[in-house]
Structure formats: structure tokens, C-alpha cells
N, CA and C atoms as a LAMMPS dump frame, in Angstrom:
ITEM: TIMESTEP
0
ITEM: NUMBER OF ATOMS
480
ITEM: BOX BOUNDS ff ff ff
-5.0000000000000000e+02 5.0000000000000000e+02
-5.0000000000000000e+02 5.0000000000000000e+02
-5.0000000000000000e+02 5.0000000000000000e+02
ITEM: ATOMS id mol type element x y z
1 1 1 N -112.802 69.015 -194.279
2 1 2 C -113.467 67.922 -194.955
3 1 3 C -114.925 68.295 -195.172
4 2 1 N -115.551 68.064 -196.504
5 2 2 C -116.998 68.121 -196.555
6 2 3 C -117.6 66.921 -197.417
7 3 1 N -118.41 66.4 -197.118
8 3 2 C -119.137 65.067 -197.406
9 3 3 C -119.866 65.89 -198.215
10 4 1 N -120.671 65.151 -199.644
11 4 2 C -122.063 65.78 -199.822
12 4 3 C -122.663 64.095 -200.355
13 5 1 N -124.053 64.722 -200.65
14 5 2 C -124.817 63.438 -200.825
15 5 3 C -125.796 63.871 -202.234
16 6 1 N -125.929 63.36 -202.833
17 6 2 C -126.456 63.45 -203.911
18 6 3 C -128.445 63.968 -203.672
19 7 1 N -128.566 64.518 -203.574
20 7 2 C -130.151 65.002 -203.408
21 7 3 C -130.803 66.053 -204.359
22 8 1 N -132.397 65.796 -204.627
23 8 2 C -132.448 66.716 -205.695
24 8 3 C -133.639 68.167 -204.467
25 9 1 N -133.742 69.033 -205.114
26 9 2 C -134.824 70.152 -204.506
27 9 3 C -135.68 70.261 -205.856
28 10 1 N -136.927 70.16 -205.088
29 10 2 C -137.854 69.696 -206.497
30 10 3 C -138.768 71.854 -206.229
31 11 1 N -138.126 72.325 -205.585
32 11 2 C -139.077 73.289 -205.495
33 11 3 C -139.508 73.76 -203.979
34 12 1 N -140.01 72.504 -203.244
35 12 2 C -140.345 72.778 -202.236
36 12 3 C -139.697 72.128 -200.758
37 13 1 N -138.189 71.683 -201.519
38 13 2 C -137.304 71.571 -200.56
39 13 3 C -136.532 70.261 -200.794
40 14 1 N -135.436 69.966 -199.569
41 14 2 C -134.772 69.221 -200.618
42 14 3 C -135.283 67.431 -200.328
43 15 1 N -135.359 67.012 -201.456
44 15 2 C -135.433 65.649 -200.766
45 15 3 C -134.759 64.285 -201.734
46 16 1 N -134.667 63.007 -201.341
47 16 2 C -133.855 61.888 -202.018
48 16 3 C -134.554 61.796 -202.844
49 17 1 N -134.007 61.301 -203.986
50 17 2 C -134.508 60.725 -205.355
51 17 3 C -134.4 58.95 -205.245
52 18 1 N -134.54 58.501 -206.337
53 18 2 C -134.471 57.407 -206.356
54 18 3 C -132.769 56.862 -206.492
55 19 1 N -132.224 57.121 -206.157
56 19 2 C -130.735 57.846 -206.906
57 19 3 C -130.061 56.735 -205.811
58 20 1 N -128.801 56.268 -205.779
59 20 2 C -128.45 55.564 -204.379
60 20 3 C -127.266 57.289 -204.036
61 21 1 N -127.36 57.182 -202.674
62 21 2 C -126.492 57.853 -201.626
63 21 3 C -125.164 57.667 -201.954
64 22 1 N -124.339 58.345 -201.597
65 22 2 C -122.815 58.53 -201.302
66 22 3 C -122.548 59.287 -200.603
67 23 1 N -121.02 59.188 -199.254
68 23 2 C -120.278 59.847 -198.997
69 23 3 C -119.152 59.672 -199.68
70 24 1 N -118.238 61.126 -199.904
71 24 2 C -117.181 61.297 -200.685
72 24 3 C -116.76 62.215 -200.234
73 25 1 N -115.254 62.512 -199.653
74 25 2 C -114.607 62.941 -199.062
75 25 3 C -114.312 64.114 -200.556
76 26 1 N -114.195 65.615 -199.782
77 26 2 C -114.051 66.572 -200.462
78 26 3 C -112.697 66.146 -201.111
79 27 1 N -111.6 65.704 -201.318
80 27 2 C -110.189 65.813 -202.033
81 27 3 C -110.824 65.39 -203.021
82 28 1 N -111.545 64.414 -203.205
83 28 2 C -111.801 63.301 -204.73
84 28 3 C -112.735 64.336 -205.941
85 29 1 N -113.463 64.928 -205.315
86 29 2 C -114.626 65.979 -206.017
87 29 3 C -113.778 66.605 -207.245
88 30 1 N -114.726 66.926 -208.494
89 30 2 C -114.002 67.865 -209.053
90 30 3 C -113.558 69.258 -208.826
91 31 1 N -113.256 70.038 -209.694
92 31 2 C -113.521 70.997 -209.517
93 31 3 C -114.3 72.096 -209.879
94 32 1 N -115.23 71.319 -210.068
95 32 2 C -116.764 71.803 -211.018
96 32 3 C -117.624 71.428 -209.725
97 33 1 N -117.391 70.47 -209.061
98 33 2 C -118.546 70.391 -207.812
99 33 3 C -117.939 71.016 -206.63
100 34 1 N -116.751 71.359 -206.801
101 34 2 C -116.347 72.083 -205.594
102 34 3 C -116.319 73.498 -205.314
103 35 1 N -116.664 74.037 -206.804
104 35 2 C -116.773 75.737 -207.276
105 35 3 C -118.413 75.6 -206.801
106 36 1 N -119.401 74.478 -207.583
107 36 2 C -120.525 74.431 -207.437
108 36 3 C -121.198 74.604 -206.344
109 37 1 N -120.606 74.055 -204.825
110 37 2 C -120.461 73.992 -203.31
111 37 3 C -120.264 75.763 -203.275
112 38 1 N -119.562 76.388 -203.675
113 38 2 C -118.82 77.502 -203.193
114 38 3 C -119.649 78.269 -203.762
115 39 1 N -120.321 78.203 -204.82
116 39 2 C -121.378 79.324 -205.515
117 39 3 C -122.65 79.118 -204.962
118 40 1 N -123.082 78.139 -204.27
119 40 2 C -124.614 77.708 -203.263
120 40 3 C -124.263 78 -201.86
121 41 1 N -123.028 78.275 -201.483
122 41 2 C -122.374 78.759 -200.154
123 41 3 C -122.611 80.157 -200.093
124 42 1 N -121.927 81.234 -201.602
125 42 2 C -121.91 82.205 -201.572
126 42 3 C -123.605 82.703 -201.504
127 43 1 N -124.519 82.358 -202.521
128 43 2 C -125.744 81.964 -202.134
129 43 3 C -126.105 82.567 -201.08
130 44 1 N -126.277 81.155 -200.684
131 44 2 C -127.096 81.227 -199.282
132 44 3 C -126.503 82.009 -197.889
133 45 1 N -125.087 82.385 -197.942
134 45 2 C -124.662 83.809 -196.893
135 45 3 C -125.475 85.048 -197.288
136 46 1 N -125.36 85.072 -198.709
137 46 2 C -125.625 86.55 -199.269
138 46 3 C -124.466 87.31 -199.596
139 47 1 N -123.45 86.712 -199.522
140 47 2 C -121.767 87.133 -200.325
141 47 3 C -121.986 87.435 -201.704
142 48 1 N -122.963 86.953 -202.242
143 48 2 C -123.351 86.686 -203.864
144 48 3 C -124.994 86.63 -203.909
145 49 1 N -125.33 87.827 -204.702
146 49 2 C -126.975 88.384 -204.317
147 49 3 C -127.567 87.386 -205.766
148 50 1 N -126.893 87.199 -206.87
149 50 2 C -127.452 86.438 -208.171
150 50 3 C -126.684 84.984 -207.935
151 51 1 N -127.311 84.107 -208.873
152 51 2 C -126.439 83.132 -209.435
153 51 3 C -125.192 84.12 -210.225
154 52 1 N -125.571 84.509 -211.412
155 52 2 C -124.486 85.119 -212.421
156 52 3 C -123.05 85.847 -211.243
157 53 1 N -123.157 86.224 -210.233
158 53 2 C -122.717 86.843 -209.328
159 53 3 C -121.574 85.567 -208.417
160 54 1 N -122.329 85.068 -208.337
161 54 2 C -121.601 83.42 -207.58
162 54 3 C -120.901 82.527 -208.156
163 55 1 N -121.192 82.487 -209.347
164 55 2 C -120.663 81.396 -210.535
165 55 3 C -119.339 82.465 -210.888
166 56 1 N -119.687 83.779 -211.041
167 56 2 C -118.048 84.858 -211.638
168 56 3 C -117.345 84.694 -210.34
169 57 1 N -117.43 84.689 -209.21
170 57 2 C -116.568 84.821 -208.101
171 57 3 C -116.139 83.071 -208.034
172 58 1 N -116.423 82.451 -208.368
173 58 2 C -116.129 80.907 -208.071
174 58 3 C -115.003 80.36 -209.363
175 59 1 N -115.496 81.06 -210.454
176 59 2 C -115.278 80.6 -212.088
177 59 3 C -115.523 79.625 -212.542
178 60 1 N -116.975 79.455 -212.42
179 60 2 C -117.197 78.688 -213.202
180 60 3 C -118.86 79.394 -214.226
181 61 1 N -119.17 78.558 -214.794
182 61 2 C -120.274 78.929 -215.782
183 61 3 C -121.556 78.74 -215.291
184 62 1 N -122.953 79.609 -215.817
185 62 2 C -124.074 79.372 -215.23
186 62 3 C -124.331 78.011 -215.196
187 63 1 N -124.064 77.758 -216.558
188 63 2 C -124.776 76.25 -217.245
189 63 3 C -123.892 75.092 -216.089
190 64 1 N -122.619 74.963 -215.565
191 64 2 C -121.903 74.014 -214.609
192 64 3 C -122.901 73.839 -213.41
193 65 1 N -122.888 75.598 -212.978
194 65 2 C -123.716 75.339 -211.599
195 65 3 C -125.145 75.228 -211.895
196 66 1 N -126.124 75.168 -212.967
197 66 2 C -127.252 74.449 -213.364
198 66 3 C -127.042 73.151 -213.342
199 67 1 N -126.425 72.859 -214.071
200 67 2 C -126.273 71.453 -214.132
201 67 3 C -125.734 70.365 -213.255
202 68 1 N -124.839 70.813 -212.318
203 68 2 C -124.567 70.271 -210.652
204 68 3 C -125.38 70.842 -209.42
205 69 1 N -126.003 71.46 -209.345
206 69 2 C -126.562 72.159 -207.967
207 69 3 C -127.784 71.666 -207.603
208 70 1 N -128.568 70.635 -208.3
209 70 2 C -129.26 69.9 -207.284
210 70 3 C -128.698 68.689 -207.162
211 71 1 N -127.783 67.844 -206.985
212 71 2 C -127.031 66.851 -207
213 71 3 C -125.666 66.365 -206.247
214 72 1 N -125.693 67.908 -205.438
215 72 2 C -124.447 68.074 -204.71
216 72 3 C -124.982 68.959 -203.791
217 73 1 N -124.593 68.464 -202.209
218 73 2 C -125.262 69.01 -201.217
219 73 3 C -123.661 68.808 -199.887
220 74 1 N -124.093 69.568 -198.939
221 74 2 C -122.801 69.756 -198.016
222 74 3 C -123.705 68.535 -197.29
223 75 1 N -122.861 67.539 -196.31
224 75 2 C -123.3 66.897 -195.309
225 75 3 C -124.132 67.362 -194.7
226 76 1 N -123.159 68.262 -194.03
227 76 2 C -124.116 69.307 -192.953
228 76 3 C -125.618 70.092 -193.079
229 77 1 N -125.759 69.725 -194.235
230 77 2 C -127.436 70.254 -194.743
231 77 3 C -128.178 69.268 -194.336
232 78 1 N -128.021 68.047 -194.057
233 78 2 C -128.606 66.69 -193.981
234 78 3 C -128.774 66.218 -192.403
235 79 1 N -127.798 66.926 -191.874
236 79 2 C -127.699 66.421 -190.238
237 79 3 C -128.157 67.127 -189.337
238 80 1 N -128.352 68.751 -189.538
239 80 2 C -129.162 69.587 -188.519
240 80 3 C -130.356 69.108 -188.542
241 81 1 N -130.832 69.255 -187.162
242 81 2 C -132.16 68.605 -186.984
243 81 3 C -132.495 67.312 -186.756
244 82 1 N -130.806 66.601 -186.637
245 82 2 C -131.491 65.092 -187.073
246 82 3 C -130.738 64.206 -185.849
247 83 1 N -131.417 63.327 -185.35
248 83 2 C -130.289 62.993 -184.434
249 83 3 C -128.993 61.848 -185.11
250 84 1 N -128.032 61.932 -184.738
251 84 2 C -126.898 61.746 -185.011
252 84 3 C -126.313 60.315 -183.889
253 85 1 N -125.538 59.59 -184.839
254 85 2 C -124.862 58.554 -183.764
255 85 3 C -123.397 58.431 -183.954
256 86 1 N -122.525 58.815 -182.785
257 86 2 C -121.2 58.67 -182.935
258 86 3 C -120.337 57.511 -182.517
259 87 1 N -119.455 57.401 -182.637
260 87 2 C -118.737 55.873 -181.653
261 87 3 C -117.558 56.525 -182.169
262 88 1 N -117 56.549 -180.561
263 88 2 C -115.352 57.076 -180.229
264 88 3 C -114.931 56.015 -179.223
265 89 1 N -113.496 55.968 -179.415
266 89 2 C -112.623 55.635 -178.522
267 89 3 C -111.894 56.081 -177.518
268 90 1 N -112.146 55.979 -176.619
269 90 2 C -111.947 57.104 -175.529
270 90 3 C -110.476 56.442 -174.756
271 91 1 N -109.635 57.252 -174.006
272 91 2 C -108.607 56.462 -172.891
273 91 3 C -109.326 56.613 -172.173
274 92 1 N -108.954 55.814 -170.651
275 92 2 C -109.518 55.237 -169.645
276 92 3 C -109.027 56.36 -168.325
277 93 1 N -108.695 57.543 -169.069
278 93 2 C -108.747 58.5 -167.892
279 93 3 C -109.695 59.582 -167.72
280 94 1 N -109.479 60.013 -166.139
281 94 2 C -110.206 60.96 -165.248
282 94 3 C -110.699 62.339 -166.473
283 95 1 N -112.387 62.297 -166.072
284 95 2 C -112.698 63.242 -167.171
285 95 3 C -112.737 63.608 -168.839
286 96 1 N -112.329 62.526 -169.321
287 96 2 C -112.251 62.465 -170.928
288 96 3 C -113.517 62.417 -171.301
289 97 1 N -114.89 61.096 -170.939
290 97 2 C -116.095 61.657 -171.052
291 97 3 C -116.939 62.678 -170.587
292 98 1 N -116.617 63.345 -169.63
293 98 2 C -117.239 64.614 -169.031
294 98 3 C -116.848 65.828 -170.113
295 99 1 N -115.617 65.716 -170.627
296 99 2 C -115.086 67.103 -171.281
297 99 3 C -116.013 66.687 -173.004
298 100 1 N -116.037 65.297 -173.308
299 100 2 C -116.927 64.849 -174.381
300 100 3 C -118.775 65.474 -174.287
301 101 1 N -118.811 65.504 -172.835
302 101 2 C -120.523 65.908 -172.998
303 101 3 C -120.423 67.446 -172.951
304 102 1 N -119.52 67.976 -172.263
305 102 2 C -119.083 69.441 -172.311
306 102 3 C -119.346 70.336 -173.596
307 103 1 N -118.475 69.261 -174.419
308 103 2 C -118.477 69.834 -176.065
309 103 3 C -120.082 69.402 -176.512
310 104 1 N -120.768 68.687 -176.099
311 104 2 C -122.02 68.518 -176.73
312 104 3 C -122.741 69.636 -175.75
313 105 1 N -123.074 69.767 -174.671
314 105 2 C -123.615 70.842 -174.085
315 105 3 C -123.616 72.329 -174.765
316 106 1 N -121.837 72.592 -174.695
317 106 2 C -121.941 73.91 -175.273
318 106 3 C -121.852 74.049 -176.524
319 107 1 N -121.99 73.124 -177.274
320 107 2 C -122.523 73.149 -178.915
321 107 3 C -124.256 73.468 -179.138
322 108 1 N -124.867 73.036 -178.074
323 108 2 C -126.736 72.986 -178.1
324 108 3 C -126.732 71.447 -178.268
325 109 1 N -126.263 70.915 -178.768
326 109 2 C -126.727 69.314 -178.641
327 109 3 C -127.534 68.499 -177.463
328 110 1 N -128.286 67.674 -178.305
329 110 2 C -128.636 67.092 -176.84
330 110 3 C -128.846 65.375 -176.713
331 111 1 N -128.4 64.971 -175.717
332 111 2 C -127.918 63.614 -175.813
333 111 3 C -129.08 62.967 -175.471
334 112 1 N -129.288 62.027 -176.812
335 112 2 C -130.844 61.077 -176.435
336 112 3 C -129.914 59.808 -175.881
337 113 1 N -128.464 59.332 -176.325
338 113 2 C -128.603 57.938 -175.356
339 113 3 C -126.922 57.661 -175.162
340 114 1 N -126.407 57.374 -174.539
341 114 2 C -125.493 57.092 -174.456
342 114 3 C -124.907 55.394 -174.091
343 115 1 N -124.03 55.486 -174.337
344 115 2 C -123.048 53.419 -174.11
345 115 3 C -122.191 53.627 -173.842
346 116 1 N -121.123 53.03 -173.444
347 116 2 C -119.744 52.925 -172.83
348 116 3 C -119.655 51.286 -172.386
349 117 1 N -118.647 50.825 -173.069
350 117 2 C -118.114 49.589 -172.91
351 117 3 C -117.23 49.314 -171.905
352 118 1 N -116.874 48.064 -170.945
353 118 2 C -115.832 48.354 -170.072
354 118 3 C -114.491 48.577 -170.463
355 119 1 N -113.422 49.694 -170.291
356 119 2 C -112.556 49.856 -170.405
357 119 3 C -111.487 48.734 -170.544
358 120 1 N -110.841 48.289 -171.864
359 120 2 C -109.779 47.403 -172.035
360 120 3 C -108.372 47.798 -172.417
361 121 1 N -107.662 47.531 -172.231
362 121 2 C -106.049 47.78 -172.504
363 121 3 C -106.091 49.586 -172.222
364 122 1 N -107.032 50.087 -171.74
365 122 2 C -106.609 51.339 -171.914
366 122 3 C -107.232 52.357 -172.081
367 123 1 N -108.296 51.739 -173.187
368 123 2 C -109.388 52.53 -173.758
369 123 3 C -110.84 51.585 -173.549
370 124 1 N -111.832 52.55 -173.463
371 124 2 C -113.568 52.316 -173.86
372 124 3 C -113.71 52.902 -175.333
373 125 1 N -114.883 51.621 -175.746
374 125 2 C -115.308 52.438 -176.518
375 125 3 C -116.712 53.374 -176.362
376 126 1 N -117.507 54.186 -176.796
377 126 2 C -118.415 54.903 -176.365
378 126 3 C -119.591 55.375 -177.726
379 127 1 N -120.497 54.977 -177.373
380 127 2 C -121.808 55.183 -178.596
381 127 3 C -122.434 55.975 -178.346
382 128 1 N -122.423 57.638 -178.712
383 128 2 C -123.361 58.261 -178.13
384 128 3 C -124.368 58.711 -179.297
385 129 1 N -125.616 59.125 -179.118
386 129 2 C -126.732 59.167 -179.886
387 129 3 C -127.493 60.931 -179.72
388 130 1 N -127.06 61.856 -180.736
389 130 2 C -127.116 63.266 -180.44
390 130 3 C -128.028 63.751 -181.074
391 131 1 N -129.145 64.453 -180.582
392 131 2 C -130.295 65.344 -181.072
393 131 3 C -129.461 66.729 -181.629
394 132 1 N -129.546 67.239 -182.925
395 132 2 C -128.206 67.943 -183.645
396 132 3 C -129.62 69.613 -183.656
397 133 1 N -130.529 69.259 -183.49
398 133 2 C -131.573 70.066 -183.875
399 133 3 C -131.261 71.478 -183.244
400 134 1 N -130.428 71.531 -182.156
401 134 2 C -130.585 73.295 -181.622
402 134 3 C -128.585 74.058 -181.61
403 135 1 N -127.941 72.695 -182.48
404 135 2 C -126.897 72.848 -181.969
405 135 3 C -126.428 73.955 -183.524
406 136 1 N -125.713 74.721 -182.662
407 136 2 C -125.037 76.209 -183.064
408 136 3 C -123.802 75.813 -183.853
409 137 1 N -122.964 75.094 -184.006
410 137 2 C -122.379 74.891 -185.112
411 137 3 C -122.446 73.862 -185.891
412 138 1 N -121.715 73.976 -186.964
413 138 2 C -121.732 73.013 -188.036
414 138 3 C -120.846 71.516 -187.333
415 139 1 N -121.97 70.341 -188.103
416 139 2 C -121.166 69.122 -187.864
417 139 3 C -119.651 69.174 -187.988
418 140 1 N -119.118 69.342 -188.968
419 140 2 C -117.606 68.849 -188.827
420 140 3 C -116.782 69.766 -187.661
421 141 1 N -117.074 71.23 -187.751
422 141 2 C -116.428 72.067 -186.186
423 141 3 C -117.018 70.945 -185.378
424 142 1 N -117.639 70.703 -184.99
425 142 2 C -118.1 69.705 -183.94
426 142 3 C -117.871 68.484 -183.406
427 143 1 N -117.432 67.906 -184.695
428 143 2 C -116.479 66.917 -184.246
429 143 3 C -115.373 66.85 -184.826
430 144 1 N -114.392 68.057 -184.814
431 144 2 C -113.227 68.487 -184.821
432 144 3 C -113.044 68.862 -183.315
433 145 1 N -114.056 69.502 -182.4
434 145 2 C -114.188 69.837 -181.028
435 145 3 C -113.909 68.436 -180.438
436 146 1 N -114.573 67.118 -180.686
437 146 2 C -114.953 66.242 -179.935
438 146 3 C -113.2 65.541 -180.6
439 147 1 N -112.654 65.424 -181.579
440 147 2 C -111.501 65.014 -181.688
441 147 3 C -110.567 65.339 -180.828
442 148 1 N -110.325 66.977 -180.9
443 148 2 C -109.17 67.03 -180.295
444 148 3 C -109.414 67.388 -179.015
445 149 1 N -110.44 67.1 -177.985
446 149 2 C -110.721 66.689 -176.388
447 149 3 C -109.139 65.825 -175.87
448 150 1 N -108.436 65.933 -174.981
449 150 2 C -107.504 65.057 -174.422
450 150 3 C -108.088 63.91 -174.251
451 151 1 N -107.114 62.895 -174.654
452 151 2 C -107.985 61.334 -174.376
453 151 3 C -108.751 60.87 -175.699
454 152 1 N -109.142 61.464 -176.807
455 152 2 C -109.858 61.039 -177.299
456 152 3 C -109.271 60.462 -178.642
457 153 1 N -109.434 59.008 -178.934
458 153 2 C -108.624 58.3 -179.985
459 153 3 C -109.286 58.416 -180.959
460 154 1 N -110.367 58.495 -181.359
461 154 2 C -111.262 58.627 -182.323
462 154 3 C -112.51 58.937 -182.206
463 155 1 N -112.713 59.559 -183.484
464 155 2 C -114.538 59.421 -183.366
465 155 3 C -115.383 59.902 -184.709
466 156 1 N -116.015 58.28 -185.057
467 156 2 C -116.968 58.007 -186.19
468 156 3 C -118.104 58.424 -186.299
469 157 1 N -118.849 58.974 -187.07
470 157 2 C -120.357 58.788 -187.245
471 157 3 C -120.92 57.684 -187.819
472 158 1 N -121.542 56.973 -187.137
473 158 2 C -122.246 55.439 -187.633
474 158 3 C -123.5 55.394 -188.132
475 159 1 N -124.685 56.97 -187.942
476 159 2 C -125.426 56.709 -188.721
477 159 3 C -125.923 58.044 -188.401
478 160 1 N -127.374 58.236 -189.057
479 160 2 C -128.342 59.629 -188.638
480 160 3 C -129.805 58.988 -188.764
């Protein structure tokens, strides 16, 4: 899954326009913003040393990825550095939040606050609040880590 958000880079980096926000789940995207993603990917690895170079390996045209590439951004460009707020549903057994801070530990994360509700029918729910600034992988590995933890029923991002 990749979210992007509409943002422009005026030159000296990227920032909001007057524009309103969206998340949009990568299936819905075309396939002009999803080549566009893949030619600013190739980019910025260095897989692809030109534009003209990134746009032929993707197929699409200079003029597409001119014309989408300040307007389409990965989530994950938006959330390093930033602190982050999650809310999961946890079961009500031995160690499910310990193996939850585990995955934030050995990601670099660092936890500015945490909540936990009293456990009902089974499950808590749990609000934790994450400084994303030193952490070594990308948001979604990250909470693909924090998903599939044993015990863990869900888990949202509620804001940044």
C-alpha cells in the first residue's frame, strides 16, 4: 500500500499549497501516477541517473512525469521526522504490548506517549504517539511489523 498527498516543491523543498490534502490508497491511482511514483523512486535511488532515463524504464513520457511529479508524493516522505499517532487493538494477553514497543525500539522510533484503555471482552485499545525521526525503515514495513505482532487486531494511524 502507498498513500500519497498532493504537495508541490517550489525549489527549495517540498511544501503544501493551498490545495486540500488526500489519502488514496495505491489500487485507485492511475497509471500515470503510479509510473510517475516509480520514475521519482528510480530517481532518487540512483537506478535512473536522468529523468529521460526513468520515464523509458517506467513508460511513460517526459511531459506525464512533468506534469504529475510535484503533485504526487509517497506518504512516507511526509512522516519521517514527524511524530506519528497510532491506535491499535490489542488482545488482553501476556506480552502483546512489550513485543509492540520491541518493534518500535528496533525500528529507531521513539515513544513520546503512550494510553491503554482497560481491557474489555478481550481486548485494549492502545494510543501510542511515535517520534518517526531516527527510525530506519519506511512507515508502512513498520506497521506491517506492528500488524502482524501476535495479539494484535489492528492498527490505525490517527494523525502526524
Amino acid at each position: 500500500m502507498e498513500i500519497c498527498l498532493p504537495y508541490k516543491d517550489n525549489g527549495g523543498g517540498i511544501v503544501a499549497d493551498d490545495s486540500k490534502l488526500y489519502i488514496i490508497r495505491e489500487e485507485i491511482l492511475s497509471d500515470f501516477l503510479k509510473k510517475t511514483l516509480k520514475a521519482k523512486e528510480l530517481l532518487e535511488s540512483g537506478k535512473a541517473k536522468t529523468i529521460n532515463e526513468a520515464v523509458k524504464k517506467v513508460g511513460i513520457s517526459r511531459s506525464v512525469f512533468y506534469k504529475y511529479r510535484d503533485y504526487i508524493f509517497p506518504f512516507t516522505k511526509f512522516s519521517k521526522g514527524k511524530i506519528i499517532t497510532l491506535s491499535m487493538v490489542l488482545e488482553h494477553t501476556m506480552g502483546v504490548l512489550s513485543s509492540i514497543l520491541d518493534v518500535v525500539a528496533s525500528s529507531g522510533g521513539n515513544i513520546v506517549t503512550i494510553n491503554q484503555s482497560m481491557p474489555s471482552m478481550g481486548v485494549a485499545s492502545v494510543t501510542i504517539s511515535i517520534d518517526t525521526q531516527y527510525m530506519e525503515i519506511s512507515l508502512e514495513n513498520f506497521l506491517g511489523q506492528l500488524a502482524s505482532q501476535n495479539g494484535v487486531r489492528k492498527v490505525e494511524i490517527l494523525g502526524e
